[in-house]
N, C-alpha and C positions, 0 to 999 in steps of 0.2 A: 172338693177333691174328687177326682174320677176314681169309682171303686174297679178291681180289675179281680176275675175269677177264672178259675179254669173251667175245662168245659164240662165238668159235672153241674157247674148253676147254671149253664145254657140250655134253651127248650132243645128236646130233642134231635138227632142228628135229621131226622126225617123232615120235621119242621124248617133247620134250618137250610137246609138244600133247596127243597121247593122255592124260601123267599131268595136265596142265591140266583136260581133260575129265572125268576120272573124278572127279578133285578136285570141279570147278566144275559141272558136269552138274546132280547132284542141290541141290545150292545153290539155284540159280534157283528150285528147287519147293519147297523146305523150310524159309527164313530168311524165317518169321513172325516178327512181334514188333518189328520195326522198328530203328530202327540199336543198341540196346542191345544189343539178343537177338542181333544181326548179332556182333558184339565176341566174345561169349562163343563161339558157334557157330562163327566163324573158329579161334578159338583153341585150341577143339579139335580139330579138325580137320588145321589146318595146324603147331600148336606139337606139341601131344600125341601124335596119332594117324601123322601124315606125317613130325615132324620137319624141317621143309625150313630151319627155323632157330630159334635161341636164343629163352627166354620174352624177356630182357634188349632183346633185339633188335625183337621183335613188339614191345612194350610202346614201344620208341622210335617206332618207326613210326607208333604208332596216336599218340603224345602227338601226332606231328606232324600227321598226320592232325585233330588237334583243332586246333589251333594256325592248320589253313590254310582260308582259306573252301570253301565245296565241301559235297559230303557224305559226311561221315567214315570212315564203315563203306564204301561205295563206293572211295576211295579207298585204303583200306586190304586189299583184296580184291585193288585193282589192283597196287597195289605189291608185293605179296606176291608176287603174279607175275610182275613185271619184274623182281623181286631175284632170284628162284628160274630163269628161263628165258629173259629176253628182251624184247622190245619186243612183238612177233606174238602169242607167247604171254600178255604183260597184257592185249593187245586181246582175245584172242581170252575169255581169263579175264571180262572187263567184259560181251562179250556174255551168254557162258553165266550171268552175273550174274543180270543186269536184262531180259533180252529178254523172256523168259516173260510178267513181270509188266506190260511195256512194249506187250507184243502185245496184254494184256486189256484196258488202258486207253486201248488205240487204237481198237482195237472198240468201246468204254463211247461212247468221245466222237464217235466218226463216228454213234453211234446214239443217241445221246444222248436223241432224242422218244421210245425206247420203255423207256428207264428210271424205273423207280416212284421215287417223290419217297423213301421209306424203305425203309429194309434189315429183310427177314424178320426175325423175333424170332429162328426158329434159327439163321438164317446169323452172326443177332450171336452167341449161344450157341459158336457153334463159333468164332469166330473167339476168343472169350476163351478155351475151353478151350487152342488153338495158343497165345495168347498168353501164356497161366501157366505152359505147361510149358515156353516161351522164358526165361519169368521163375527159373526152375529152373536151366535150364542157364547164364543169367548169374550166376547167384549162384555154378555151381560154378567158371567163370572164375576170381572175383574171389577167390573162396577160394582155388585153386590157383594164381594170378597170384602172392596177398600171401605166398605163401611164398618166393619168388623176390625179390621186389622190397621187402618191407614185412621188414626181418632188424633193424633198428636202433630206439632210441627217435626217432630222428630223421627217419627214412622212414614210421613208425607215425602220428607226427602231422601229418607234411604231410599220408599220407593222409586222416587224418579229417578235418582242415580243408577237403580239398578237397572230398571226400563232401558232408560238412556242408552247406558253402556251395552248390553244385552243386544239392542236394539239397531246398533252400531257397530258390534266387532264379535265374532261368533266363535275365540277360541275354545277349543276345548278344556279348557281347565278354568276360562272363567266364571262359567258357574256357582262352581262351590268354591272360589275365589271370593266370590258376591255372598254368598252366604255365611261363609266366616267373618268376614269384615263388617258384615252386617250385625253380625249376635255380639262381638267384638264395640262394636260403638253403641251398641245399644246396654251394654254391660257396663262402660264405660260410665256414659251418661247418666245411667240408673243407679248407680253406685257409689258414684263421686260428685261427679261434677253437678248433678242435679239437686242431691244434699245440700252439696259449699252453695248454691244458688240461692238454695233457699234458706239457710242460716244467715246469710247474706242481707238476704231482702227484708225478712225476720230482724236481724240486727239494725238494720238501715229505719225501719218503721216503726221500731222501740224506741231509735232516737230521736224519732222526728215526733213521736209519741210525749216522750218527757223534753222535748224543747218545748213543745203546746203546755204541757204543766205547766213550764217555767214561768211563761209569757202570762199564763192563767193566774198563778200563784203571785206575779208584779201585779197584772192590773187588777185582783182583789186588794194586794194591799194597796195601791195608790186610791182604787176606791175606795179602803175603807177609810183612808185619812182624809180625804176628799167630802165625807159624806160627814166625818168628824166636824172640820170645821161647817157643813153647810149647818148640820144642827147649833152649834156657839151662834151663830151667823144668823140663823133664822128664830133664836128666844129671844136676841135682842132687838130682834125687827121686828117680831110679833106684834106688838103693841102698836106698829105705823100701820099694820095691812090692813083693811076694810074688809067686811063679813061678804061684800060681794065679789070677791077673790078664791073667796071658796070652791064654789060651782066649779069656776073653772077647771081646780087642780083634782075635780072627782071626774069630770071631762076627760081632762088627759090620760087620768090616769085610767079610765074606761076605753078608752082608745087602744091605749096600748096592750087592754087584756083581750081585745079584739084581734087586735094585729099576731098577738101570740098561737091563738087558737087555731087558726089553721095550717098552722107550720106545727104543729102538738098531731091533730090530727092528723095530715100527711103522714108526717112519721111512721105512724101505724099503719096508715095504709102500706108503707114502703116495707114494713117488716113482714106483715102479713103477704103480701104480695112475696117476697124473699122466701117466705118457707114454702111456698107452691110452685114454685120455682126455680129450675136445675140453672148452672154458671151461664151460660149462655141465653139465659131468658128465657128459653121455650119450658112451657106446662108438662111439668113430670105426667108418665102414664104408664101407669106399671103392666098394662097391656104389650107396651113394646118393648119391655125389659129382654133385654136375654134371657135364653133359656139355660140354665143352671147344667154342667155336665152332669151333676146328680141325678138328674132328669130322666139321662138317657139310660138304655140298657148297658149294664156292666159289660167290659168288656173281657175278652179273651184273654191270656196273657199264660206265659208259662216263664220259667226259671231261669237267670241269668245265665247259670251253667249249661244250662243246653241252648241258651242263645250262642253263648262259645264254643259250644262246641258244632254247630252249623259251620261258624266261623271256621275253626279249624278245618273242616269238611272243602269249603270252598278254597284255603290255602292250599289243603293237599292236592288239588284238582287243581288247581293253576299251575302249581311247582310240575304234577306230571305233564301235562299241553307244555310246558315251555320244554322240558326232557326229553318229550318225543318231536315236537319241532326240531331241538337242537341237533338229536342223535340219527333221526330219519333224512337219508339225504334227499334233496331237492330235487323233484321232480314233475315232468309237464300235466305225468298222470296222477288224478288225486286218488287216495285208497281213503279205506272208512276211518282208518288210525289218526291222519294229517289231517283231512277233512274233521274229525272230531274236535282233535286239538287245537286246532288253529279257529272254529269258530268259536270253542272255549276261550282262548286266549281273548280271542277278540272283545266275546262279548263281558271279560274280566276287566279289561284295559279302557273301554272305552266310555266318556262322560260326556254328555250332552244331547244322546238320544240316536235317534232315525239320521238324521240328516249327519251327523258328524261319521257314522260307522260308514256311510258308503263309499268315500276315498279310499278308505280301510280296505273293506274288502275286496275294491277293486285291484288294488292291491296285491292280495292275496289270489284269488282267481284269475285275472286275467293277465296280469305280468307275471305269473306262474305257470300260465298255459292251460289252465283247468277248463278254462273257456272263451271265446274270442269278444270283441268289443262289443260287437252288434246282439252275440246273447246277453251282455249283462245289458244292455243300454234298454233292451224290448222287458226284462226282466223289471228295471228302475220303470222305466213309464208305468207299466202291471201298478207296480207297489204302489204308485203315487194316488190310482185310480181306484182301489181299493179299501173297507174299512178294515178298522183293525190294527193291530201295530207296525209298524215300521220295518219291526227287527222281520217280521213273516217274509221277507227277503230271501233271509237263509235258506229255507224251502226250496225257493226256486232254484239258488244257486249250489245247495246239495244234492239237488235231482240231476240239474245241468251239469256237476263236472261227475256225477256217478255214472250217467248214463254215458258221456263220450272216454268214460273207464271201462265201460262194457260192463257195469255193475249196478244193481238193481238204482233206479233211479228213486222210489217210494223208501228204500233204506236212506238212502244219501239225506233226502228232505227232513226223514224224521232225526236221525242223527245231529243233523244241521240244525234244526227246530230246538231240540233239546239243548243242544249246546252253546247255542249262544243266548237264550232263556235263562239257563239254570243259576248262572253265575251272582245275576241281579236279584234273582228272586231268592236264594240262599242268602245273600247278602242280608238280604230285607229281615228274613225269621232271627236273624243273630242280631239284629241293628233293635228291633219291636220292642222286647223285654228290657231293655238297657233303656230307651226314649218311655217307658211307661213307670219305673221305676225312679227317672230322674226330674220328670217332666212340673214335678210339683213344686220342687225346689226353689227357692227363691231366688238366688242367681242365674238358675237354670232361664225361669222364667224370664229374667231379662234378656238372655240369649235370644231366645225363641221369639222375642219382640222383635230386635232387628231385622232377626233369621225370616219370618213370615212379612216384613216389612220389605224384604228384599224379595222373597219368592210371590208376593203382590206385584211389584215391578216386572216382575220376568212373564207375568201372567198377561200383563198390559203390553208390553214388547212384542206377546207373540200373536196378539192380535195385527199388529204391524205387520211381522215378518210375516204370518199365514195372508194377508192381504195383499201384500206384494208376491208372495208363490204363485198366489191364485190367477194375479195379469199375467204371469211370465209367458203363458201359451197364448197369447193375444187376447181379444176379443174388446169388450166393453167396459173400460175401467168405472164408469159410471153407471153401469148397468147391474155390473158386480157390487157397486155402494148401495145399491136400492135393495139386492138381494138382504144383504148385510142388514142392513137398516129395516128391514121385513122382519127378518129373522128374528132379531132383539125384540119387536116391539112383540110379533104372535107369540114367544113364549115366554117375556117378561111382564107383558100387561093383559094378553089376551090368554093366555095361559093352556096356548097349544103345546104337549107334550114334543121335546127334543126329536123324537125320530119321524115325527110328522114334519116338523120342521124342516129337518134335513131331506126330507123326501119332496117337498115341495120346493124347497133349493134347488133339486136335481132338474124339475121340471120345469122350473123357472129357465135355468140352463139349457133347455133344450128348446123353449122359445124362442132363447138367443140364437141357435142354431138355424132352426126355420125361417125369421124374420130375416134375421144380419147374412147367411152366410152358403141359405141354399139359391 
């Protein structure tokens, strides 16, 4: 069982900052590819490389992370941090995040007149090559996830179910559609149906068990009447048999202690061989055991009650964005009140990350008049080409309608920043201590089977989708596979760290450029 402490048994606030930093530092610069890439790139990192906790555990995290509106990979960066160090320490994790990318797209949008309506051919080139070798290191996640999570017929095909559909139809609510139905059938199975199966088979092998007695129990007695008469049978024939009849039946009967013998020994070897030996055959090796979560350093955790009351925190914030939405009338010009609210709202309402909000806010900004087509469209290419999260949008488009408000542009971004942020990541501090508190439980636990057998599938899916993003700007769909195929192997076998990876992605990409396209 995971022991959970507050932050008086954690080293020092000093200590744990620095390892934040060194953790989250190069993140900010390196997590192209958008929230898939984000998934794989954490997980190496913080499962793999750091250890700071269980795959079992990441893998809850992230289901929940899908499960809660917000942006996923965001949230999941965060909480990595508030389990491992603290509250200071998640904050401080979020900025070294997002700021980088946050700082570009504030600039983009306060300057917004001297952006070219299109993105250089190369700069797209290199941002595909970043992105194939994101598509790499997703792929080697979900590979090294499914050995942890995907062990059963049962967890094997949530996953591809979930892949599948994920993979196939991108509503916003099927997510955490996938995720309940998953903890659901795997509570199911684990509860009921798995038992009656095995009581079952139990019962079915008991009777096949005492039918073999029965059968055993006849043919001793027929042998023993059998063996009756040969003795009557053979004192009165005694007296006919010849002394050189003998030999023989000490023959036979040596034969047959021959013939016994190595079906005796077998045996032994077959048991012996059994206890050195896991269900499937292969040679136990307590070298590649899991590692025990007792293992790792205890984690952070504080009080249900002020997990709720975060909760309450982000209700009351939602209720006020929807009041001032409702009560402020509509207008082309955005002010810092509606701009506040409305990317509150947004970033409150919205499930499935980066990609599902930007209809949203187009939405919101540009059929509202806050800004015209061509700025949000030069804004979306920015975001696409950029690390960091998705949601860093907001920036650009709080800068963009503060400025043609005649209002400072650098409020608009941060306002914007903040508030379509806050919503996911409050969510997360209220959600932590309930998932840390329950997570032991044995029904729980069968939940959390499915629940990560499903967020396995979505993990595999986005290998897909980030590989089909990545053609959508043309170029070399087979050239992007060799990136991909590089990536996996230098930093699942050769053991080049992720943002060298992605850096040599970039310039791969830019090969493409030179070769194919000057």
């Amino acid at each position: 069982m995971t022991t959970v402490h507050s932050s008086s048994h954690l080293p020092p606030l000093k200590d744990r900052l620095k390892e934040i930093f060194s953790t989250y530092f190069k993140l900010g610069y390196t997590t192209f590819g958008g929230p898939a890439a984000h998934i794989g790139i954490l997980y190496g990192e913080i499962v793999e490389k750091r250890k700071w906790i269980a795959s079992d555990q990441f893998t809850e995290l992230f289901a929940i992370c899908q499960a809660l509106p917000g942006p996923a990979s965001t949230e999941l960066a965060y909480s990595l941090a508030l389990v491992r160090s603290g509250y200071l320490a998640s904050i401080f994790a979020f900025l070294l995040w997002s700021v980088p990318g946050a700082i570009v797209m504030t600039v983009a949008g306060v300057l917004i007149g001297d952006v070219s309506e299109t993105i250089p051919l190369w700069a797209t080139r290199l941002e595909q090559g970043l992105a194939a070798a994101a598509v790499g290191l997703v792929a080697l996640a979900a590979y090294k996830m499914s050995t942890a999570l995907a062990t059963d017929k049962l967890t094997r095909v949530l996953a591809l179910i979930s892949g599948g559909a994920s993979a196939l139809y991108t509503a916003p609510w099927l997510l955490p559609v996938l995720m309940i139905a998953g903890g659901l059938t795997s509570w199911t199975f684990d509860a009921y149906l798995f038992p009656l199966s095995n009581a079952w088979k139990e019962k079915r092998a008991h009777r096949k068990a005492q039918e073999g007695l029965d059968v055993m129990k006849d043919d001793l007695e027929q042998g023993h009447a059998t063996n009756q008469g040969s003795d009557a049978t053979g004192i009165a024939s005694a007296e006919d048999h010849s002394a050189t009849d003998a030999p023989v039946t000490v023959i036979q009967n040596a034969d047959a202690d021959v013939e016994k013998t190595p079906s005796i020994h077998g045996s032994i070897r077959s048991r012996n061989k059994a206890e050195v030996t896991t269900l499937d055959g292969a040679k136990e090796d307590p070298a590649q055991e899991t590692k025990p979560e007792s293992q790792y350093r205890p984690l952070f955790t504080y009080s249900k009650k002020l997990g709720f009351f975060f909760f309450l925190i982000f209700l009351a914030l939602l209720v006020a964005s929807i009041l001032v939405r409702a009560l402020v009338p509509e207008s082309t010009t955005a002010s810092y009140g509606t701009l506040t609210a409305t990317f509150y709202f947004t970033g409150s309402i919205i499930f499935g990350g980066g990609p599902v909000i930007i209809p949203l806010l187009r939405t919101y900004t540009v059929d509202s008049g806050w800004m015209n087509d061509k700025q949000f469209l030069v804004g979306l290419a920015l975001i696409q080409s950029l690390p960091g999260p998705n949601f860093n949008f907001a920036c650009f488009l709080g800068a963009v309608s503060m400025v043609r408000a005649n209002q400072s542009g650098v409020v608009g971004a941060l306002l914007g920043y903040l508030a379509i942020f806050f919503p996911g990541l409050i969510l997360k501090n209220a959600i932590v201590p309930f998932w840390q508190s329950v997570r032991e439980h044995k029904a729980v636990k069968m939940v959390f089977r499915g629940v990560n057998a499903c967020a396995l599938g979505l993990v595999f899916s986005a290998t897909w989708l980030l590989f089909e993003q990545t053609n959508a700007f043309g170029g070399s769909s087979g050239y992007h596979s060799v990136i991909a195929s590089a990536a996996f192997v230098a930093n699942g076998y050769l053991d080049f760290p992720a943002p060298l990876v992605i850096i040599l992605g970039g310039a791969m990409g830019a090969i493409e450029y030179a070769v194919a396209d000057l």
